[in-house]
N, C-alpha and C positions, 0 to 999 in steps of 0.2 A: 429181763432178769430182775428178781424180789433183792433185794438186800434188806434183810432181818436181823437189826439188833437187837440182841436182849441180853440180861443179867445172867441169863442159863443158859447159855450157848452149846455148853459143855457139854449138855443132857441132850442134844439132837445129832443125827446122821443128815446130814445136806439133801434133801431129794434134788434133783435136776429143775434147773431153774431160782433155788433157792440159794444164797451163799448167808450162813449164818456167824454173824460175828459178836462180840463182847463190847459194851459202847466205848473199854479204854482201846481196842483197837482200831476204833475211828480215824485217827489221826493219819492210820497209812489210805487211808481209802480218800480221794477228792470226791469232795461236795456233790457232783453232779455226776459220777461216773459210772452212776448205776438208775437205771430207768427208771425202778421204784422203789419206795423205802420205808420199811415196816418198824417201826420204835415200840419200843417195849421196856421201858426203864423209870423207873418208881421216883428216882432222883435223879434226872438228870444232872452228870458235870456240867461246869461251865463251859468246860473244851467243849463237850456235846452237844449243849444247842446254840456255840458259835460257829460248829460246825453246818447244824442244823438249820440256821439263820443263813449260812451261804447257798444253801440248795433252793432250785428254781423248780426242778423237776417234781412228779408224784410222790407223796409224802404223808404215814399214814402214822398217826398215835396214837398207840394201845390202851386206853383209860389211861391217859397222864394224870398225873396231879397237879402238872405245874403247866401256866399258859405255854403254850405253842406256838411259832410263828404265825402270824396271819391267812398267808398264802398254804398252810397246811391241814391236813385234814383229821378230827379227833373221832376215832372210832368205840364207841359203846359197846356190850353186850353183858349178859348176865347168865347166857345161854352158852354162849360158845367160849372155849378154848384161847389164846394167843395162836398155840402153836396149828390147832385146827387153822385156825384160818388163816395162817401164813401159809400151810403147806396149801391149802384150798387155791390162795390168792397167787401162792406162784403157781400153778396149773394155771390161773385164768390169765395171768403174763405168759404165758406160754402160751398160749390155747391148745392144753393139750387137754385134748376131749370134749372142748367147747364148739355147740356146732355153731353156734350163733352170735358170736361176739366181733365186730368190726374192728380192727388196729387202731388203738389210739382212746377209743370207747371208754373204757374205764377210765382211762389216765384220765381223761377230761372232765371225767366226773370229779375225780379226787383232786383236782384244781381247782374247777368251779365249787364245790363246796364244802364249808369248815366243818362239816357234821357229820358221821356215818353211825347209823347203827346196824345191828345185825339182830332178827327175830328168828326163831324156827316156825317152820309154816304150822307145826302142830299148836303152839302160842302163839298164833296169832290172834284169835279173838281177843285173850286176855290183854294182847298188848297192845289195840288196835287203837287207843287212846293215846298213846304216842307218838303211835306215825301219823296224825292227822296232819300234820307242818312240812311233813317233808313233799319235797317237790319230784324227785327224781327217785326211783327204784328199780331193782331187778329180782326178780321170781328167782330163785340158782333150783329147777325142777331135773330130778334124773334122770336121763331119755332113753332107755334102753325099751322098758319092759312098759310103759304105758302107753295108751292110746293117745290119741289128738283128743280125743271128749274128757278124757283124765287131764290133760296140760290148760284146755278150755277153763274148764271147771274151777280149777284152782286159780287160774290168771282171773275169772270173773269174782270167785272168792275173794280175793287179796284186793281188788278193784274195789268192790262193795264195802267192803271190811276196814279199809285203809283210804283215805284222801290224797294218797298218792296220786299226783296229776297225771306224770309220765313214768308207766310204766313197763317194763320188758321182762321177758321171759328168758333164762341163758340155760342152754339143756346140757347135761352131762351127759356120758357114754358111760359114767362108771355112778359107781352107788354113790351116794351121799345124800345125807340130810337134806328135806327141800328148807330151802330158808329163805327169808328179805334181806337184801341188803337196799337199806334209804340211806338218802341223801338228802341235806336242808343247806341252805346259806348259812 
């Protein structure tokens, strides 16, 4: 289960998997009681990242402006959406329509490292100078309608292209954007 705070909470319908809340409604929610946690808030309260400060669990920052606890993770992008990749991100807590994604997988990523960006695979050249640092990545390629030499092709592209050490492929059943998501310490 995502739990996605942001300032706009109002302006979404909850997909399945996602609970969307407001950061002053924090307070009813404990620290850990939800698997993963999507921040989206320009000015954090105090109450907000004392709350934030008490969670152990997966923990992601949407361009913050302000430091984040240590053990959490600050997610980039100039490409994509909040809300894109929240609803993305609870499918991928969910694994719905993930064929290839193992329990626990991501979580451990967004533990082990303070960094996440997101690229679309179509900018990738352009962007290929910033993912040289990061260590850890995932391809997110749409599985329906391409071949194994299409999913090839493009795993070899992002490999050549990017310095990403260890990387993976996570296929979808449904349309979506092919995109990177890196991870750095």
């Amino acid at each position: 289960m995502l739990l996605w705070i942001t300032e706009s909470a109002e302006l979404y319908e909850e997909p399945e998997n996602v609970i969307i809340r407001k950061p002053e409604e924090i307070s009813n929610i404990a620290p850990n009681a939800v698997s993963m946690v999507l921040m989206e808030s320009s000015l954090p309260t105090r109450e907000l990242m004392e709350w934030a400060e008490n969670r152990r669990l997966p923990t992601l920052w949407w361009q913050p402006n302000v430091s984040v606890p240590a053990d959490h993770c600050v997610v980039c992008s100039t490409d994509c959406d909040c809300k894109d990749f929240a609803f993305l991100l609870g499918r991928v807590c969910l694994r719905d329509g993930i064929v290839n994604l193992q329990a626990g997988e991501l979580e451990s990523a967004i533990l082990e490292h303070s960094q996440m960006v997101i690229v679309p695979y179509i900018r990738l050249t352009e962007k290929s100078n910033n993912l040289q640092r990061y260590s850890l990545g995932y391809l997110i390629q749409q599985g329906v309608e391409q071949s194994f030499e299409t999913f090839q092709k493009n795993f070899e592209q992002v490999k050549r292209t990017t310095a990403i050490s260890e990387l993976y492929t996570l296929l979808l059943e449904e349309d979506e954007s092919d995109m990177v998501w890196a991870f750095r310490e």
